[in-house]
DRENDO-1510 file (C-alpha; in Angstrom, 1 decimal, always signed):
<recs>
REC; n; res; u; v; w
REC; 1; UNK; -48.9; +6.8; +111.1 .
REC; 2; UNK; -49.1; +9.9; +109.4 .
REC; 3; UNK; -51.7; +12.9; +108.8 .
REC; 4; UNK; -54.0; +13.3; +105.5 .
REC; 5; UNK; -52.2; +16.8; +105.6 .
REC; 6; UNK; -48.6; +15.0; +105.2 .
REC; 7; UNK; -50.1; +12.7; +102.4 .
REC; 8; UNK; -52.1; +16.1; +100.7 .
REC; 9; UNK; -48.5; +17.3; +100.7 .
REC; 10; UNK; -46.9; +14.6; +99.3 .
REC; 11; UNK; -49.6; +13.8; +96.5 .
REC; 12; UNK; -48.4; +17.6; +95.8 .
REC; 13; UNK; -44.9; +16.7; +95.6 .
REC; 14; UNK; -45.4; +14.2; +93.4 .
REC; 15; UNK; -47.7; +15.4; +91.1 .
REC; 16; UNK; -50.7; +13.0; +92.4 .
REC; 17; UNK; -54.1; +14.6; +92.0 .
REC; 18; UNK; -55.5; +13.0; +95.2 .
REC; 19; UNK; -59.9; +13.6; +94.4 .
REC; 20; UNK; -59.2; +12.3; +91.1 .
REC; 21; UNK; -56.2; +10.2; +91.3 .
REC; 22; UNK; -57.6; +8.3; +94.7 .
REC; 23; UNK; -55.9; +4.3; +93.6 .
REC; 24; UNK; -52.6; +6.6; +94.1 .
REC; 25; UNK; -53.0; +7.3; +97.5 .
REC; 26; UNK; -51.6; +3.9; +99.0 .
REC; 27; UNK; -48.1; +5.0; +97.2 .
REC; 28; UNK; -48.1; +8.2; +98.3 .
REC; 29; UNK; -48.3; +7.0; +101.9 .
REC; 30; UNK; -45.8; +4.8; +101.2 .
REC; 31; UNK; -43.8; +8.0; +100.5 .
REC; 32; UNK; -44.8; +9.5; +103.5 .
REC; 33; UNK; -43.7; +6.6; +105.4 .
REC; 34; UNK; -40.4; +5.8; +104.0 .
REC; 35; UNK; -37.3; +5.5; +106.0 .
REC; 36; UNK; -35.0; +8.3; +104.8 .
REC; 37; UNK; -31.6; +6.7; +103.2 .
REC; 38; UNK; -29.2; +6.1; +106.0 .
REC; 39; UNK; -26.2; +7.7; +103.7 .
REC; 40; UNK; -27.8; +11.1; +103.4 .
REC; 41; UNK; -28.4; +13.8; +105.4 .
REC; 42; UNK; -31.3; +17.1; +105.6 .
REC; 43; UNK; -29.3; +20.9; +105.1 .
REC; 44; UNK; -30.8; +24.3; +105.4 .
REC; 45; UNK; -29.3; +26.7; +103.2 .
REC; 46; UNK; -29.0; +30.9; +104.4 .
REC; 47; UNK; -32.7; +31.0; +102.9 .
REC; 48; UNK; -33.8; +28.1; +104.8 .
REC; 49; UNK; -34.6; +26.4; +101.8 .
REC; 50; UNK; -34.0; +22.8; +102.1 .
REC; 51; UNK; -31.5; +20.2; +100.8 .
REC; 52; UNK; -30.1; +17.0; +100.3 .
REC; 53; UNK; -26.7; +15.7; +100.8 .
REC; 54; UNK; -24.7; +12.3; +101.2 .
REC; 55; UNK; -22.9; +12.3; +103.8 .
REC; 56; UNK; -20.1; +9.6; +101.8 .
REC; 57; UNK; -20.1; +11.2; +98.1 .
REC; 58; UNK; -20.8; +14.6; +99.0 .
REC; 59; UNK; -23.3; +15.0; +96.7 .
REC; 60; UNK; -26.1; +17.5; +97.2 .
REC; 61; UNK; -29.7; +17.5; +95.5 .
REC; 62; UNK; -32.7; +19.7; +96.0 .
REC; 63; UNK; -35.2; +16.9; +96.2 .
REC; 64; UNK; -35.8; +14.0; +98.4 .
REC; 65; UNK; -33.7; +10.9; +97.4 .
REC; 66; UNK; -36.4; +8.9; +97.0 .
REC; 67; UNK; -38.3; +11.3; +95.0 .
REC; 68; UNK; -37.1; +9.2; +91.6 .
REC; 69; UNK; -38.1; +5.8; +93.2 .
REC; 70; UNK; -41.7; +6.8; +94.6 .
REC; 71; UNK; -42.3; +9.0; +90.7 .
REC; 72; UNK; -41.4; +5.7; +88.2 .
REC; 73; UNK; -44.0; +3.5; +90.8 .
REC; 74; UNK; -46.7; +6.0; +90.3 .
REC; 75; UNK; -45.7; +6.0; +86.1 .
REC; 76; UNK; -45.8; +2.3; +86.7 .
REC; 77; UNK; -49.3; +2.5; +88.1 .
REC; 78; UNK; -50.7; +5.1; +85.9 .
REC; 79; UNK; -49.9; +2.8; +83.4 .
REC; 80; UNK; -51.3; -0.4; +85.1 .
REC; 81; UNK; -54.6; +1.8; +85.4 .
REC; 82; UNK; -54.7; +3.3; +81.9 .
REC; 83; UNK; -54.4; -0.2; +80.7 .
REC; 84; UNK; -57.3; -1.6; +82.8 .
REC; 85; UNK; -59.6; +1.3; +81.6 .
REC; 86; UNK; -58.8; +0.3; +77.8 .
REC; 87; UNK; -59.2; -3.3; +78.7 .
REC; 88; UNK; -62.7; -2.3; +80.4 .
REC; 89; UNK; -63.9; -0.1; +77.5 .
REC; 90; UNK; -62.8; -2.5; +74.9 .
REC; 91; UNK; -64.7; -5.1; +76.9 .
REC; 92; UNK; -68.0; -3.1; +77.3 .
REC; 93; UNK; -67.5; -2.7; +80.8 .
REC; 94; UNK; -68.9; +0.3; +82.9 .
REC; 95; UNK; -66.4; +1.4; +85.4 .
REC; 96; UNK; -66.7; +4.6; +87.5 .
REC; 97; UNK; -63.2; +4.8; +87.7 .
REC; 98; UNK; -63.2; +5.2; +84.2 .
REC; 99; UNK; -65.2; +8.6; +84.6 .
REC; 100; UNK; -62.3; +9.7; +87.2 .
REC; 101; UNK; -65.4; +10.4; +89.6 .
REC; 102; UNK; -64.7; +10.2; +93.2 .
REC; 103; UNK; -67.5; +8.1; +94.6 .
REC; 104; UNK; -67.2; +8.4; +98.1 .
REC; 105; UNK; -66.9; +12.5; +97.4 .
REC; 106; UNK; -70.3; +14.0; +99.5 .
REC; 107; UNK; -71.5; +17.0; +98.3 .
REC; 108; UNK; -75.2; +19.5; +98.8 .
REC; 109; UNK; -78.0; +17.5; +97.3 .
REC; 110; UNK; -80.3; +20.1; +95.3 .
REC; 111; UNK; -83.8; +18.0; +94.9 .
REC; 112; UNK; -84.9; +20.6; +92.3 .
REC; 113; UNK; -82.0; +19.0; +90.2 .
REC; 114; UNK; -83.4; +15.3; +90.3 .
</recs>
């Protein structure tokens, strides 16, 4: 399991905007939950920053190495939603995903408004 604070995080990391982004949120826990690669290995450097390395080639990176694999499935289903949106306008379908509105968001209900 994780915490919605570890998947706010990671939706940051990635560039997900979780209240308008929400069909995202099932990769980005995905993310979260990934095993880390068995051939690389967490470093601190003297400003506790951290890093990367493999622990065979050496090689050290300043971002997770899954960061590149979790980033093209979110392009993939960006895509896959900006796609369905056309298909639904083209089609005459209402959608309130197409609005980017969150409906489960709660908010103050002003009666004076109605």
């Amino acid at each position: 399991p994780c915490s919605p604070g570890q998947i706010l995080q990671m939706a940051k990391l990635l560039g997900v905007k979780p209240d308008k982004e929400t069909y995202l949120l099932p990769i980005v826990k995905r993310a979260v939950l990934a095993p880390f690669p068995e051939d690389w290995m967490v470093g601190y450097d003297q400003m506790g920053e951290v890093y990367y390395y493999n622990k065979y080639s050496m090689k050290v990176i300043n971002v997770h190495p899954m960061s590149d694999y979790f980033l093209d499935v979110i392009d993939d289903a960006r895509a896959r939603q900006e796609a369905e949106r056309k298909r639904a306008i083209e089609a005459g379908e209402e959608s309130i995903k197409d609005e980017g509105i969150n409906w489960m968001r709660f908010g103050v209900f002003n009666s004076d408004e109605a």
